[in-house]
Biopython code that builds the backbone (N, CA, C, O; Angstrom):
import numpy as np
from Bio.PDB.StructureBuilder import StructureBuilder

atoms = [
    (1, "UNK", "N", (27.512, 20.508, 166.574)),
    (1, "UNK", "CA", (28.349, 21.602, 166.117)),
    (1, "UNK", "C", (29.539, 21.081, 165.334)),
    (1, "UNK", "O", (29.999, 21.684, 164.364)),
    (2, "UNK", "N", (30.027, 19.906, 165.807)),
    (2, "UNK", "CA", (30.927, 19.264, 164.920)),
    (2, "UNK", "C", (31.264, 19.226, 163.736)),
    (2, "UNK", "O", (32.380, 19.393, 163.242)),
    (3, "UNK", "N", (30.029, 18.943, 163.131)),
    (3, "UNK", "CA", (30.008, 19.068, 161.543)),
    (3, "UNK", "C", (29.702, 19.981, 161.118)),
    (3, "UNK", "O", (29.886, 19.799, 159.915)),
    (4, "UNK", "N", (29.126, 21.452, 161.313)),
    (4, "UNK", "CA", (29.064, 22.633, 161.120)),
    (4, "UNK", "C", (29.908, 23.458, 160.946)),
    (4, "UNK", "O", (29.963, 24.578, 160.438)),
    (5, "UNK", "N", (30.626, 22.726, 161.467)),
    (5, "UNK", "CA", (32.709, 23.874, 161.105)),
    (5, "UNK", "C", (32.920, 23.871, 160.206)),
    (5, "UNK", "O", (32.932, 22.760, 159.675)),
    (6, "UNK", "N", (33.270, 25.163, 159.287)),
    (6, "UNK", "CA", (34.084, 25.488, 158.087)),
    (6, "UNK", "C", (35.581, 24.940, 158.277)),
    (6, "UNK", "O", (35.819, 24.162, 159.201)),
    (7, "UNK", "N", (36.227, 25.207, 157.709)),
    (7, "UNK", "CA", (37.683, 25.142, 157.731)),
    (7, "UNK", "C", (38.338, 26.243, 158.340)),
    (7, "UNK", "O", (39.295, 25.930, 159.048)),
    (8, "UNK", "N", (37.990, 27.815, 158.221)),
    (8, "UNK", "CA", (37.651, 28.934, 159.295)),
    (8, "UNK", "C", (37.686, 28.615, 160.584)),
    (8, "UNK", "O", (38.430, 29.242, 161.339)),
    (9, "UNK", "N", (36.950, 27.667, 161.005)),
    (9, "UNK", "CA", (36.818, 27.265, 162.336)),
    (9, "UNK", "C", (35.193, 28.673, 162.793)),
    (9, "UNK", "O", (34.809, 28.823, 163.953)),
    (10, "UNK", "N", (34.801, 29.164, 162.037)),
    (10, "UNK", "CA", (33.575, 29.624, 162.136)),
    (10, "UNK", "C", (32.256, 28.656, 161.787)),
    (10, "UNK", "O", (32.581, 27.687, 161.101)),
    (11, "UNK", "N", (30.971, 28.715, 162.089)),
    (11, "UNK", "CA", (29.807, 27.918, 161.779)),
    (11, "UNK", "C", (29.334, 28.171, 160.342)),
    (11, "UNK", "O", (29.089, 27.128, 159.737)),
    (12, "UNK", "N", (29.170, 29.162, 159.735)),
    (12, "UNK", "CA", (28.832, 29.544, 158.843)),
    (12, "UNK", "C", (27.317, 30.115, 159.088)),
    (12, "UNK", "O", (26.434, 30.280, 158.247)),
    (13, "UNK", "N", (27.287, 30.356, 160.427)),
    (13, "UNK", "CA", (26.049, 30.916, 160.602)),
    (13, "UNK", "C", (25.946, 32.692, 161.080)),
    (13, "UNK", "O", (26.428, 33.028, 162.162)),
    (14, "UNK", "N", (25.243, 33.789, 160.114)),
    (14, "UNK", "CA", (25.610, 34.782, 161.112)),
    (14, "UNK", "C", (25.549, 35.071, 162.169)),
    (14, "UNK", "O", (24.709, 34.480, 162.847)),
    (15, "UNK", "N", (26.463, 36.182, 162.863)),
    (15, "UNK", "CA", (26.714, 36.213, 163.929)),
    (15, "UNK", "C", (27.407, 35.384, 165.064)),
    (15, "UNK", "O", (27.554, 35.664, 166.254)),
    (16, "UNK", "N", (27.873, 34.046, 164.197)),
    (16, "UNK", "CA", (28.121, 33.102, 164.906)),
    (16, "UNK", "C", (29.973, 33.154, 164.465)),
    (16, "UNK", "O", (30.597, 32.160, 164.094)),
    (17, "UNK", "N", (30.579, 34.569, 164.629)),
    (17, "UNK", "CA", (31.891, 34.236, 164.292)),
    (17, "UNK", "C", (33.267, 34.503, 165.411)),
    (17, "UNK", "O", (34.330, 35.102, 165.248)),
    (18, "UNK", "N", (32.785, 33.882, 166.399)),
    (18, "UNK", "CA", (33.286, 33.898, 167.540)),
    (18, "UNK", "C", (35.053, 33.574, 167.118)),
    (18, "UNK", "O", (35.492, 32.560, 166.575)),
    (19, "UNK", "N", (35.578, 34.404, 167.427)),
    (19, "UNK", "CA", (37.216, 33.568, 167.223)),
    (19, "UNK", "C", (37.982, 33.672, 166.133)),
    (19, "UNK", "O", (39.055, 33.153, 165.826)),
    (20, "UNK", "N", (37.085, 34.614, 165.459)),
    (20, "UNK", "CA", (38.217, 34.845, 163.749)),
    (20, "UNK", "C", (38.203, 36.244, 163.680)),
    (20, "UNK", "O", (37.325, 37.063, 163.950)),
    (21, "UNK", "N", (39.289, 36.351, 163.288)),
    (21, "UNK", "CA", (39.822, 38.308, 163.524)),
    (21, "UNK", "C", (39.083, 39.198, 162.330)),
    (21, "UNK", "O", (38.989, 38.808, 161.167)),
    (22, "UNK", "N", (38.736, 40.069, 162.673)),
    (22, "UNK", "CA", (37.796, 41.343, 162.471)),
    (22, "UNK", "C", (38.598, 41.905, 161.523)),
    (22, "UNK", "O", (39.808, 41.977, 161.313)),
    (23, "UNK", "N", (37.233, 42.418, 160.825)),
    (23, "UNK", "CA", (38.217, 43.367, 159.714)),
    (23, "UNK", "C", (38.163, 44.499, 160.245)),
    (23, "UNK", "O", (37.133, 44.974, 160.724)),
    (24, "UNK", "N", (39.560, 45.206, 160.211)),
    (24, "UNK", "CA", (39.104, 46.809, 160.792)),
    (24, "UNK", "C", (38.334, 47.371, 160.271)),
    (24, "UNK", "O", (37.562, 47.969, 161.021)),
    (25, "UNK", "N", (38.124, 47.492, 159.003)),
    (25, "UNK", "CA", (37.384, 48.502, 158.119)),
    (25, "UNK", "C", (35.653, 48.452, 158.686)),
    (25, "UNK", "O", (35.050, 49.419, 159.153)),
    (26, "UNK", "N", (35.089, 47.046, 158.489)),
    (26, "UNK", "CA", (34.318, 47.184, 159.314)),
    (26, "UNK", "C", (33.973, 47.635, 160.392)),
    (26, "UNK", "O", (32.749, 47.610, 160.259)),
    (27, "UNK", "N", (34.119, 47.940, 161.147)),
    (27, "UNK", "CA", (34.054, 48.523, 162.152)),
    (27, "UNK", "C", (33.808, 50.276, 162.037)),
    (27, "UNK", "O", (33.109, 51.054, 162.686)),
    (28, "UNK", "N", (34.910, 50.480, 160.683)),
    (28, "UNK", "CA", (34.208, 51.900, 160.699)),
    (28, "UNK", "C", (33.011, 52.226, 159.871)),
    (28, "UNK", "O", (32.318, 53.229, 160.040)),
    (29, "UNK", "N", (32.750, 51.003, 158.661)),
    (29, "UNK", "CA", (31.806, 51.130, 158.377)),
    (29, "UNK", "C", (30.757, 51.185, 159.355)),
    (29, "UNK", "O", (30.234, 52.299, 159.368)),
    (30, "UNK", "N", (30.294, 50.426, 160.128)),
    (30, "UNK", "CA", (29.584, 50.414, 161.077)),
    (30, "UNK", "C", (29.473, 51.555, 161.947)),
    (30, "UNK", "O", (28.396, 52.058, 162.268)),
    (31, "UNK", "N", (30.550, 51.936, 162.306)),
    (31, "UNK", "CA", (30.173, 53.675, 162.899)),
    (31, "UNK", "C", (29.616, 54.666, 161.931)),
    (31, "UNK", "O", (28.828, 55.574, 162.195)),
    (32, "UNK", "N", (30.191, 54.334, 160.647)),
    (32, "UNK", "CA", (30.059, 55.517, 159.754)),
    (32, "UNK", "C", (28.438, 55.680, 159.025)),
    (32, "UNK", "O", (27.998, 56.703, 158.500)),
    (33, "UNK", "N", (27.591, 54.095, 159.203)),
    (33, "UNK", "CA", (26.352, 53.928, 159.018)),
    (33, "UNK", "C", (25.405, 53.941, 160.232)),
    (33, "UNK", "O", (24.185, 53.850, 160.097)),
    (34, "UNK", "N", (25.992, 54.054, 161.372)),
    (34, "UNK", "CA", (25.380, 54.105, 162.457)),
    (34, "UNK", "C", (25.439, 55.819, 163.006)),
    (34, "UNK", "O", (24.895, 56.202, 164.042)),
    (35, "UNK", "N", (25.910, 56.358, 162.436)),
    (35, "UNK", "CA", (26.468, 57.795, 162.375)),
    (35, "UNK", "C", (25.156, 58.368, 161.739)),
    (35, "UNK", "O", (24.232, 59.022, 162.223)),
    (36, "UNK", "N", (25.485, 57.729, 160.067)),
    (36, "UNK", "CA", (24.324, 58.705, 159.308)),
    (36, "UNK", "C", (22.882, 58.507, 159.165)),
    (36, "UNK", "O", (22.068, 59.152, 158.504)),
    (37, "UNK", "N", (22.707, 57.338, 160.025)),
    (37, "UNK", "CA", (21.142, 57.108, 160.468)),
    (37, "UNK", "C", (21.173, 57.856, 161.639)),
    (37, "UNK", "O", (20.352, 58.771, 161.585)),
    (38, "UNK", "N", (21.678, 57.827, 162.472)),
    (38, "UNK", "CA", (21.312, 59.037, 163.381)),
    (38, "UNK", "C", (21.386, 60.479, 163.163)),
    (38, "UNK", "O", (21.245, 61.213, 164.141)),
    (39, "UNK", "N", (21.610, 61.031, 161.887)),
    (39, "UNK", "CA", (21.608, 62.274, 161.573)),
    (39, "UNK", "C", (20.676, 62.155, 161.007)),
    (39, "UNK", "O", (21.007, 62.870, 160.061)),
    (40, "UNK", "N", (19.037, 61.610, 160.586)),
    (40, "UNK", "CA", (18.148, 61.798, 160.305)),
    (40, "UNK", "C", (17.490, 62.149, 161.062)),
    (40, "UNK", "O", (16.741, 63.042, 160.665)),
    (41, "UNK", "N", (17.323, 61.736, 162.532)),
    (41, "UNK", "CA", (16.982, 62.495, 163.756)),
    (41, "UNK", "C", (17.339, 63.998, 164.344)),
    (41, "UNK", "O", (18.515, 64.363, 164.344)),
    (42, "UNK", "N", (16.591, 64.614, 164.701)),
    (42, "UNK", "CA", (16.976, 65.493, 165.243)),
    (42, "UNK", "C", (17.329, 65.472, 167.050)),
    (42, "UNK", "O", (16.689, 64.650, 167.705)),
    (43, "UNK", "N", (17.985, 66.062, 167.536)),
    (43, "UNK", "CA", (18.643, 65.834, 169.132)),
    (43, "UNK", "C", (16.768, 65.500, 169.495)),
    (43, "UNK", "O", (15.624, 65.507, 169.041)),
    (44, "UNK", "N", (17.720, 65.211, 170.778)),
    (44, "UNK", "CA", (15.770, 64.316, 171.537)),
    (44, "UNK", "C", (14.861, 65.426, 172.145)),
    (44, "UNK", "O", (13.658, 65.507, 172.393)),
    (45, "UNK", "N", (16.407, 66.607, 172.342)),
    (45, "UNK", "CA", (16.039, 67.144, 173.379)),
    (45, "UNK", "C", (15.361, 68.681, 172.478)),
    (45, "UNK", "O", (15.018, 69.747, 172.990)),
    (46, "UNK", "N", (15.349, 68.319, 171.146)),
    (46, "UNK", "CA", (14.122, 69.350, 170.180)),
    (46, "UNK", "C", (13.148, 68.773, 170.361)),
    (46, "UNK", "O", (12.229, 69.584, 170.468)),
    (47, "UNK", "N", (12.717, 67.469, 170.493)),
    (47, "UNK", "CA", (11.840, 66.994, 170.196)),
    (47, "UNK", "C", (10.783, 67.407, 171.266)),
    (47, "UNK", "O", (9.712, 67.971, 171.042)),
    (48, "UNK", "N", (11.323, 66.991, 172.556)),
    (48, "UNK", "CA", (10.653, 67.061, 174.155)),
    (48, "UNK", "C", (10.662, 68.550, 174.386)),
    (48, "UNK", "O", (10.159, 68.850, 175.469)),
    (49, "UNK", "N", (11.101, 69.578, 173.658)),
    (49, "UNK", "CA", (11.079, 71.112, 174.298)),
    (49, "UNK", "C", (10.292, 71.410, 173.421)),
    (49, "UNK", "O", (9.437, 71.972, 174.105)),
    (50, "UNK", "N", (9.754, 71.480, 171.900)),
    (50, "UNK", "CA", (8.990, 71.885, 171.542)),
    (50, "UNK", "C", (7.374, 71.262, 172.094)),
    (50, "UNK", "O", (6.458, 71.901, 172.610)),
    (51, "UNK", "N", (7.453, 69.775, 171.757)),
    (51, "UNK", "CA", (5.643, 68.957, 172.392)),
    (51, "UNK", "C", (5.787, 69.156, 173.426)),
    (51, "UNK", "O", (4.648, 69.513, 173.727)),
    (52, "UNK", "N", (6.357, 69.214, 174.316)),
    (52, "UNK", "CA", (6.387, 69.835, 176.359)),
    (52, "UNK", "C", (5.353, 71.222, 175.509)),
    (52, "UNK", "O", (4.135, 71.321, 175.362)),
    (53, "UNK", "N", (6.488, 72.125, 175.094)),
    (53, "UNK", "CA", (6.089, 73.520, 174.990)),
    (53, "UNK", "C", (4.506, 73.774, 174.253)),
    (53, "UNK", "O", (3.629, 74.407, 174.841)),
    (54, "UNK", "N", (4.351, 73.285, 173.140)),
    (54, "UNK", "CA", (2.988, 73.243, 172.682)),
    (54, "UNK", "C", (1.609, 72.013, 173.093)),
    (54, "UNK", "O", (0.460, 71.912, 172.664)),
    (55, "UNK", "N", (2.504, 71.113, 174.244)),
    (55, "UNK", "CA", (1.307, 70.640, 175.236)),
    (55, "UNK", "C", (0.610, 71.703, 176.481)),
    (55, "UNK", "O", (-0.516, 71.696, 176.979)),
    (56, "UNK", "N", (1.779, 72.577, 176.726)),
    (56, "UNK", "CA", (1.173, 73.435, 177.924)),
    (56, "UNK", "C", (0.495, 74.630, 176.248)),
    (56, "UNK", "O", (1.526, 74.495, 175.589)),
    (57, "UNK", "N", (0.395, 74.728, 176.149)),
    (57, "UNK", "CA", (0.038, 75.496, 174.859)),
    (57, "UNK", "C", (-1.377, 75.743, 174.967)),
    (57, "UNK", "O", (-2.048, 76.758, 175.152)),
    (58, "UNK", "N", (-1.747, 73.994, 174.726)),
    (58, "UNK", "CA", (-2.684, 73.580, 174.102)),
    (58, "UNK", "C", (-3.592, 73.558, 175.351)),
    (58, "UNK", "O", (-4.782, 73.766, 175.116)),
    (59, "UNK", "N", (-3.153, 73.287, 176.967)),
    (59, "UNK", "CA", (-3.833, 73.132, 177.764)),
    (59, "UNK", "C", (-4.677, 74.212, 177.904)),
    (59, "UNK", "O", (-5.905, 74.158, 177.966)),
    (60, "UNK", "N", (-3.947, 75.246, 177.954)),
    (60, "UNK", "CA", (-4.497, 76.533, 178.057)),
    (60, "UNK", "C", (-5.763, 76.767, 177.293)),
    (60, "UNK", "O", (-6.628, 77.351, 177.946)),
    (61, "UNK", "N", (-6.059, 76.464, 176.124)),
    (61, "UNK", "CA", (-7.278, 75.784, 175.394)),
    (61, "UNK", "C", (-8.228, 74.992, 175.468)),
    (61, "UNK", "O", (-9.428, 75.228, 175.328)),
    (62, "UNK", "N", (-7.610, 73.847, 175.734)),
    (62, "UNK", "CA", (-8.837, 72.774, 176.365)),
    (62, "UNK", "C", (-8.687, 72.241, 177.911)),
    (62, "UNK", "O", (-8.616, 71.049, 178.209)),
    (63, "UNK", "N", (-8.658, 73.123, 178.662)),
    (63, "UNK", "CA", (-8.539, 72.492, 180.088)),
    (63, "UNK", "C", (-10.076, 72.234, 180.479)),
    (63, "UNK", "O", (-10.339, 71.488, 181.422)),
    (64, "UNK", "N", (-10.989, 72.806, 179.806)),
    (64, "UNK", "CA", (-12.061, 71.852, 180.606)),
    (64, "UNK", "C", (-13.028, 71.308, 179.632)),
    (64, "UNK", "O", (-14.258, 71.336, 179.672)),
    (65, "UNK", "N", (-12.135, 70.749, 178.646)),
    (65, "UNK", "CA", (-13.071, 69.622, 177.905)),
    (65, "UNK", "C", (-12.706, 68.117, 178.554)),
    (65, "UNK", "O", (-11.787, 67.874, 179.335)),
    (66, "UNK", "N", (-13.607, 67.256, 178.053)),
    (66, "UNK", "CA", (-13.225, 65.521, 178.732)),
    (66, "UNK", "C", (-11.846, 65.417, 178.506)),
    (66, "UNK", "O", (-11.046, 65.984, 177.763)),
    (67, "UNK", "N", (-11.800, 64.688, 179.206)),
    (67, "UNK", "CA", (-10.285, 64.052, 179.312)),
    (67, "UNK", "C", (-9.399, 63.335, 178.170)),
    (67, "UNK", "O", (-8.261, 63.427, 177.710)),
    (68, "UNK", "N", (-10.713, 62.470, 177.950)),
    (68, "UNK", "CA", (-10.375, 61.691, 176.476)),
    (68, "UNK", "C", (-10.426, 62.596, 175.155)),
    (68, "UNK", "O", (-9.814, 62.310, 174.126)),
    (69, "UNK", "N", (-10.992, 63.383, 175.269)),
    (69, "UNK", "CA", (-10.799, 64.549, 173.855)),
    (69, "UNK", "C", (-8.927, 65.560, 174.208)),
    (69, "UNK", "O", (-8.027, 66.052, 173.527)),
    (70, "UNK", "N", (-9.175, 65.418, 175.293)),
    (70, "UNK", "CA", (-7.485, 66.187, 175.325)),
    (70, "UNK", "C", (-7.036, 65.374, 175.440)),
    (70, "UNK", "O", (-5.869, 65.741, 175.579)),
    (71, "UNK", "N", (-7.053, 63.940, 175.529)),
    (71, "UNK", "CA", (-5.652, 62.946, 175.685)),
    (71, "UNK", "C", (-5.615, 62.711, 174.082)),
    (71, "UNK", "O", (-4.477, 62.484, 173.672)),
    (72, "UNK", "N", (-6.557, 62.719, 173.164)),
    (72, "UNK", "CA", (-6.554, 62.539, 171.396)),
    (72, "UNK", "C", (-5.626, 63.693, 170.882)),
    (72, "UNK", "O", (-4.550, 63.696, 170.284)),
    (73, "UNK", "N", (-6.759, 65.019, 171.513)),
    (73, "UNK", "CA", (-5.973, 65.793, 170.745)),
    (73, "UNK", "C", (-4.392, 65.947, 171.253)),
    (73, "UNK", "O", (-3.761, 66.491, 170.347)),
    (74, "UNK", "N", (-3.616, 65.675, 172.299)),
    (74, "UNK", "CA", (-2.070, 65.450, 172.684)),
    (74, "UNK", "C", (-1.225, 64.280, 172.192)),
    (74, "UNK", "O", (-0.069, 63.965, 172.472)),
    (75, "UNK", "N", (-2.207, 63.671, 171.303)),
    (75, "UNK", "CA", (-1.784, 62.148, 170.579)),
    (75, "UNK", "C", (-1.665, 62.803, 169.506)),
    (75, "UNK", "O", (-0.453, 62.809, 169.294)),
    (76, "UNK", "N", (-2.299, 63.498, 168.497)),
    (76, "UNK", "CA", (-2.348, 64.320, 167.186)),
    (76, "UNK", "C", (-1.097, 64.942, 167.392)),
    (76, "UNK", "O", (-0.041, 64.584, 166.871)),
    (77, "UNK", "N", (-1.264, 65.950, 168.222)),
    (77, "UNK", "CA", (-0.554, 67.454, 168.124)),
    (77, "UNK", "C", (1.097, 66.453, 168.270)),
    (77, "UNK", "O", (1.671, 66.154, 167.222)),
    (78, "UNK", "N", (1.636, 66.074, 169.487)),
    (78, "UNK", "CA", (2.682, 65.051, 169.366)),
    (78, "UNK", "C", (3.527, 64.634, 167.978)),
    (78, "UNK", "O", (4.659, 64.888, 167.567)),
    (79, "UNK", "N", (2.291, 63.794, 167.423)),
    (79, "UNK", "CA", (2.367, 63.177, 166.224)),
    (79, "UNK", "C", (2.883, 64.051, 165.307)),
    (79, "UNK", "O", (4.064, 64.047, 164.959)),
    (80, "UNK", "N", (2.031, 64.813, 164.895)),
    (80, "UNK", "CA", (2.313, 66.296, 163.663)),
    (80, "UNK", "C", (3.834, 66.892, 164.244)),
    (80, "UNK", "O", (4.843, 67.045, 163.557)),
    (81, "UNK", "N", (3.726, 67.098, 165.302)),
    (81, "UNK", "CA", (4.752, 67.741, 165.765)),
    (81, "UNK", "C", (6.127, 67.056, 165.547)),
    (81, "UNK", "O", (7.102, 67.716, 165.187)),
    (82, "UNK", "N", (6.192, 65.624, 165.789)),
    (82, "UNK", "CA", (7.162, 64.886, 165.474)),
    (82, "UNK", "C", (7.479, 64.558, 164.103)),
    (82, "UNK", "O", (8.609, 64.487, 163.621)),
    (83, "UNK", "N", (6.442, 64.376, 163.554)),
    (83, "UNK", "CA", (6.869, 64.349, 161.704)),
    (83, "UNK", "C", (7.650, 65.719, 161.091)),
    (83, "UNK", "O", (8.567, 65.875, 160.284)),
    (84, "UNK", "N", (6.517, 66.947, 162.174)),
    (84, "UNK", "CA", (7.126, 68.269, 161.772)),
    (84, "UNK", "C", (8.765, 68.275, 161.925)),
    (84, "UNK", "O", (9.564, 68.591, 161.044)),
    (85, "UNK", "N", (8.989, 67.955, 162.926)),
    (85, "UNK", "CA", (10.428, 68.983, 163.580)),
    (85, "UNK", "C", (11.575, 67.718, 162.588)),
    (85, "UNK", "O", (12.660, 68.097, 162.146)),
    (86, "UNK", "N", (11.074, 66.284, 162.398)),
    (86, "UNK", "CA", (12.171, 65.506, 161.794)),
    (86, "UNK", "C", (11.576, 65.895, 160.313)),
    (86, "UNK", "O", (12.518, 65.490, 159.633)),
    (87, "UNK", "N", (10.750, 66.349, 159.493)),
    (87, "UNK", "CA", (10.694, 66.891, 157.931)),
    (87, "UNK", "C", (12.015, 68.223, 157.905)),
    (87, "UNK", "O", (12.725, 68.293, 156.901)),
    (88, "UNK", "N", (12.201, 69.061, 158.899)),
    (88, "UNK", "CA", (12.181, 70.305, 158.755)),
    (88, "UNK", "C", (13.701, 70.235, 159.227)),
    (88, "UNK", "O", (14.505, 71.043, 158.763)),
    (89, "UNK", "N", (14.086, 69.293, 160.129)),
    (89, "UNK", "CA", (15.727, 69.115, 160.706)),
    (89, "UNK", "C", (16.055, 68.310, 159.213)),
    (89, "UNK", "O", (16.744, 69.062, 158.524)),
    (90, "UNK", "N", (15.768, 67.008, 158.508)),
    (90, "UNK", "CA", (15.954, 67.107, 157.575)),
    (90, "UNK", "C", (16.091, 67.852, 156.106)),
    (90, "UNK", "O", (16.981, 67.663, 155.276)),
    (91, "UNK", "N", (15.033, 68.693, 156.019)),
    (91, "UNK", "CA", (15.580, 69.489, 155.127)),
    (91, "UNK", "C", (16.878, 70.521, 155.558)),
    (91, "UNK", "O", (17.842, 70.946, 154.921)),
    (92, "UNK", "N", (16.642, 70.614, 156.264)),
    (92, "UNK", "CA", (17.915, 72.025, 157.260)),
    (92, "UNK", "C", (19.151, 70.982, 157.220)),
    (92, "UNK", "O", (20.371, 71.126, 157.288)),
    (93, "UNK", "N", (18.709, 70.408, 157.147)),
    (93, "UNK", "CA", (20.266, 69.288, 157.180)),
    (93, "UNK", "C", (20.938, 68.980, 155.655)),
    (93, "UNK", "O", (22.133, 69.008, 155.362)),
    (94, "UNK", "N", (20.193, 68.784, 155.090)),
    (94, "UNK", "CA", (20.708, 68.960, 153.402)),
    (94, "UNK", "C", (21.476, 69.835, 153.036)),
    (94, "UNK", "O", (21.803, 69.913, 151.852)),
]
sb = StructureBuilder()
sb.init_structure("model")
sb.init_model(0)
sb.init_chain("A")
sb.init_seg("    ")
for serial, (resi, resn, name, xyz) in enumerate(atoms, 1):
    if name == "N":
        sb.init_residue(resn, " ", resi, " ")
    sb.init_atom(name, np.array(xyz, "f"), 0.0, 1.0, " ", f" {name:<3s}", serial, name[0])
structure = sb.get_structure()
């Protein structure tokens, strides 16, 4: 590590900047990009009330086909459903 020291007294490696003072600003950048990636999501709790809601849906439909044909089709419907509700919170969000 010896010879790896800047004049900084940092490594020059990222993440490796133990001991040298922070820029504030960063920091809000970092909230402020950690902010607007999570507004591409919609709350979790749309996500789990609608596929909850259109899994009992769907049961009602196939309760007595094989098992493995309703565990596919709850892998689909899920799926669609999740692209659906984050296409549609995104546009609503624009």
């Amino acid at each position: 590590m010896g010879l790896d020291l800047l004049m900084d007294g940092s490594s020059g490696r990222p993440g490796n900047d133990v001991g040298r003072p922070q820029d504030p600003t960063s920091e809000a950048n970092t909230v402020n990009a950690s902010r607007q990636r999570d507004e591409r999501w919609a709350p979790w709790w749309v996500y789990a009330v609608i596929i909850v809601g259109a899994n009992f849906g769907k049961q009602y439909f196939v309760q007595d086909w094989p098992v493995i044909v309703n565990a596919a089709i709850t892998l689909v419907l899920a799926g669609v459903l999740f692209l659906g509700i984050t296409a549609v919170y995104r546009k609503v969000l624009r």
